[in-house]
NUKE-261953 format. One record per residue (C-alpha): x, y, z; residue number from 1; residue in one letter. Coordinates in steps of 0.2 Angstrom, whole numbers. Example, Ala and Ser with C-alpha at 12.3 -4.5 7.8 and 13.67 -1.06 7.14 Angstrom:
2
{{62, -22, 39}, 1, a}
{{68, -5, 36}, 2, s}
//
This chain:
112
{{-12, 18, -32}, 1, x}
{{-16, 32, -21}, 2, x}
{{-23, 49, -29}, 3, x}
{{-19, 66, -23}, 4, x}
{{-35, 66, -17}, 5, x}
{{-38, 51, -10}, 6, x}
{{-33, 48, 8}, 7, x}
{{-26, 35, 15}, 8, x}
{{-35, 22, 29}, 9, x}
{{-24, 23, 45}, 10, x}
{{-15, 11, 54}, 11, x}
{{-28, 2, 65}, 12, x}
{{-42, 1, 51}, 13, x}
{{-53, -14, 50}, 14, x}
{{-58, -19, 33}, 15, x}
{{-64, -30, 20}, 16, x}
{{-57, -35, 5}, 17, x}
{{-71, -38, -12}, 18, x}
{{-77, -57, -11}, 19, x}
{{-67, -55, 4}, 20, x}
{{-75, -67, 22}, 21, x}
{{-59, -61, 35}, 22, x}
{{-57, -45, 42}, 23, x}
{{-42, -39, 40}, 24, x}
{{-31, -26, 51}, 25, x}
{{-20, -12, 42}, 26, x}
{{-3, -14, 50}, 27, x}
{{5, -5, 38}, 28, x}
{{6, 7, 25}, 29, x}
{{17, 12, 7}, 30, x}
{{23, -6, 9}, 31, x}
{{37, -14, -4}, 32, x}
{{36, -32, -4}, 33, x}
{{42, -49, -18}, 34, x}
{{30, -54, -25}, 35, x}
{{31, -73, -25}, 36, x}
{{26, -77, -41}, 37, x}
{{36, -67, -53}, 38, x}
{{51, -61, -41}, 39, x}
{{46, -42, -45}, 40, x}
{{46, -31, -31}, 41, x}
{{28, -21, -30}, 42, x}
{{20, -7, -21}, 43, x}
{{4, -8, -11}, 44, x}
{{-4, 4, -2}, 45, x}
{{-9, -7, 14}, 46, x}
{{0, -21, 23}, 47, x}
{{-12, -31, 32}, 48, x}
{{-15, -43, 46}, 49, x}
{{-29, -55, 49}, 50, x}
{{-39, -50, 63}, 51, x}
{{-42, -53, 77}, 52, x}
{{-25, -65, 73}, 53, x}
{{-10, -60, 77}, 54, x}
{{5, -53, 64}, 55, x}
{{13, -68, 54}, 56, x}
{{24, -63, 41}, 57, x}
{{17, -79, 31}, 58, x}
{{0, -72, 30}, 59, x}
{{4, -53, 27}, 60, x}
{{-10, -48, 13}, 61, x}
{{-4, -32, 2}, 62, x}
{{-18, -21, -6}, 63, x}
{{-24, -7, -14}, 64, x}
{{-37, 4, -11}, 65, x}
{{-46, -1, -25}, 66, x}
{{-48, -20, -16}, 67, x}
{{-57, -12, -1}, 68, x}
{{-76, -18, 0}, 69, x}
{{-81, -12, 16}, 70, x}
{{-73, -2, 32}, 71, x}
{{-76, -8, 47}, 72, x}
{{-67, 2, 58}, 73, x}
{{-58, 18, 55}, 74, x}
{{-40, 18, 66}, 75, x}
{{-34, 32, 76}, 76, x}
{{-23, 46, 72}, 77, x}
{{-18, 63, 78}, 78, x}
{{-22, 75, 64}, 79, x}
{{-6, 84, 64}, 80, x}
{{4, 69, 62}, 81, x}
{{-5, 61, 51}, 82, x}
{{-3, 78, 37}, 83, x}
{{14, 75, 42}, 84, x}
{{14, 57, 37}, 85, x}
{{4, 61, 19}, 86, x}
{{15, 74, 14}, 87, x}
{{32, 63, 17}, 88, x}
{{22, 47, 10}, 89, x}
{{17, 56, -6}, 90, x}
{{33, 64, -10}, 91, x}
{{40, 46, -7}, 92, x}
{{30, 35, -19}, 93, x}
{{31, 48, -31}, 94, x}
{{50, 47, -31}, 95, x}
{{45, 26, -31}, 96, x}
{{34, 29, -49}, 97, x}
{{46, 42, -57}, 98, x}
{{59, 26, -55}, 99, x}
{{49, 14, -60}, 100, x}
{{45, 24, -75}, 101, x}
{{64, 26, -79}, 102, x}
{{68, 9, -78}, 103, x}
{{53, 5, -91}, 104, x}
{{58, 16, -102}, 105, x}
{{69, 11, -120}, 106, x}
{{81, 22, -127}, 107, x}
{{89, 17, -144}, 108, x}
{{108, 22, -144}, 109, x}
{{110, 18, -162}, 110, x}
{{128, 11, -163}, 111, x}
{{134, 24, -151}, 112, x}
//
């Protein structure tokens, strides 16, 4: 997940995954998806497209910073929209994790 620190790649960005041979387009950020082996629903930082191909919602790829090899390309952003942006989407995941850690949590009631 994304640090305090660590920024986030905008919209636009052209990357490459590790062991990764396609380029792939960020069209997305703070995305919730199903994952389609256990049913959960989990958090990725990008939602991504292959480029130069054009958006199919069958071939959406969700990652985390940690997958990124390479940057090819860095998109474009106004600087005051994107701080904008980073503030709202920090306080949002964190609201995301504080849930998450909730619903993990066990509390015994003992008999009550």
């Amino acid at each position: 997940m994304t640090g305090q620190n660590e920024k986030l790649l905008l919209l636009g960005s052209i990357v490459l995954l590790k062991e990764g041979m396609q380029k792939l387009i960020i069209v997305g950020r703070g995305a919730i998806y199903t994952d389609q082996e256990t049913g959960e629903d989990k958090f990725a930082a990008y939602m991504s497209a292959v480029y130069p191909m054009s958006m199919n919602p069958e071939t959406t790829i969700f990652f985390q910073n940690k997958n990124i090899d390479k940057v090819i390309f860095k998109g474009y952003s106004d600087e005051e929209e994107e701080e904008r942006f980073l503030e709202i989407y920090r306080e949002w995941k964190e609201n995301i994790e504080n849930e998450n850690s909730d619903e993990n949590q066990t509390t015994e009631t003992f008999g009550f």
